[in-house]
N, C-alpha and C positions, 0 to 999 in steps of 0.2 A: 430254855427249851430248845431243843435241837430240828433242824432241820425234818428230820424222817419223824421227830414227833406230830411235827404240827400239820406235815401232809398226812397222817393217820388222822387227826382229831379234823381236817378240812374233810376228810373223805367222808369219817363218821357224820359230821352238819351236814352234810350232801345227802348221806344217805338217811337220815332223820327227816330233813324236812320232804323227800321226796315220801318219807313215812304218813307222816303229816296230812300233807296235800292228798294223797293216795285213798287217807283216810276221811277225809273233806274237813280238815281243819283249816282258815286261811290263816297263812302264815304273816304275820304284820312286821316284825323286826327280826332281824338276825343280827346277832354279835353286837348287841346293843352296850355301849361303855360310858361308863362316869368314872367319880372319884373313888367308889368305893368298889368296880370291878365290872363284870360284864354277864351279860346275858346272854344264852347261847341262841335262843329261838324265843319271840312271843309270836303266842296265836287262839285267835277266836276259834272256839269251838260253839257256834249256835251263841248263847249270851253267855257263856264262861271264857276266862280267858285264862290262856295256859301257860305261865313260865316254865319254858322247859330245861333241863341240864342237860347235856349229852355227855358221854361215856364210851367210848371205843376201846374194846379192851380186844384183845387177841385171844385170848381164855381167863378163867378164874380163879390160874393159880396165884394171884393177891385179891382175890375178891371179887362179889360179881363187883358191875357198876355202879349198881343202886347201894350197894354198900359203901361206895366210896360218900355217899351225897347225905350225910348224918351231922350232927354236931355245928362247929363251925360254919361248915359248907353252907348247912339249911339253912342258919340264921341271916348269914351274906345275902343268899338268895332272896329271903325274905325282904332285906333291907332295900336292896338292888329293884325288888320289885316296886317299894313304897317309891321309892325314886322315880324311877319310869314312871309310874301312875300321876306321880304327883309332875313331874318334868312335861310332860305331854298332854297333863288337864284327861285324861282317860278316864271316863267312869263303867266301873263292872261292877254289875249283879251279883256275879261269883267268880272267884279266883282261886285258882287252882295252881300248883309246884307238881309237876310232871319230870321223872326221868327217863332219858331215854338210850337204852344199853344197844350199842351197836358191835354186833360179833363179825369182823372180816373173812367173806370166806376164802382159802384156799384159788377158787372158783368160783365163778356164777355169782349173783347175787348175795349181797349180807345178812345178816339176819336181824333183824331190829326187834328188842323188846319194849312196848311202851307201858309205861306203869305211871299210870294215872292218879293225880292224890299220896303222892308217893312219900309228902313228909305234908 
């Protein structure tokens, strides 16, 4: 990954979890990693807790973001998740896979799409 990708993708987790918080979810781990890969954001929402993906895209000419997070992706996440859970002794009620699409703008502020239950 190149240099100007990964300040993109720092910028997008910046502006997710400022999403986040904003929205009063407390946010408990960022960029959490093991052997089988990493989690971009977990966070309590009330007694659900939410593994999130983040996605910074500049526009949708290859897709939105939540399109990217199908197949593969989901199942990782899913497994990444048992991980955590089980790595940390964590117990939830309910657990939820959230993506969250961040559009750069131009100017001003980004735009954040959260899309909750997302797979």
């Amino acid at each position: 990954m190149t240099g100007e990708r990964r300040a993109v993708g720092a910028y997008g987790e910046r502006c997710a979890v400022r999403h986040l918080v904003e929205s009063g979810l407390r946010v408990v781990a960022r960029n959490w990693r093991c052997a089988y890969g990493e989690i971009d954001i977990i966070a309590w929402e009330g007694e659900t807790l939410a593994f999130c993906e983040v996605k910074t895209r500049r526009g949708d000419a290859f897709g939105t973001p939540a399109e990217a997070v199908v197949g593969a992706k989901a199942r990782r996440l899913r497994r990444l998740a048992a991980e955590w859970l089980r790595s940390t002794d964590t117990h939830a009620d309910q657990v939820r896979f959230d993506v969250l699409a961040v559009y750069p703008a131009r100017s001003g502020a980004a735009r954040v799409e959260h899309l909750r239950n997302a797979f």
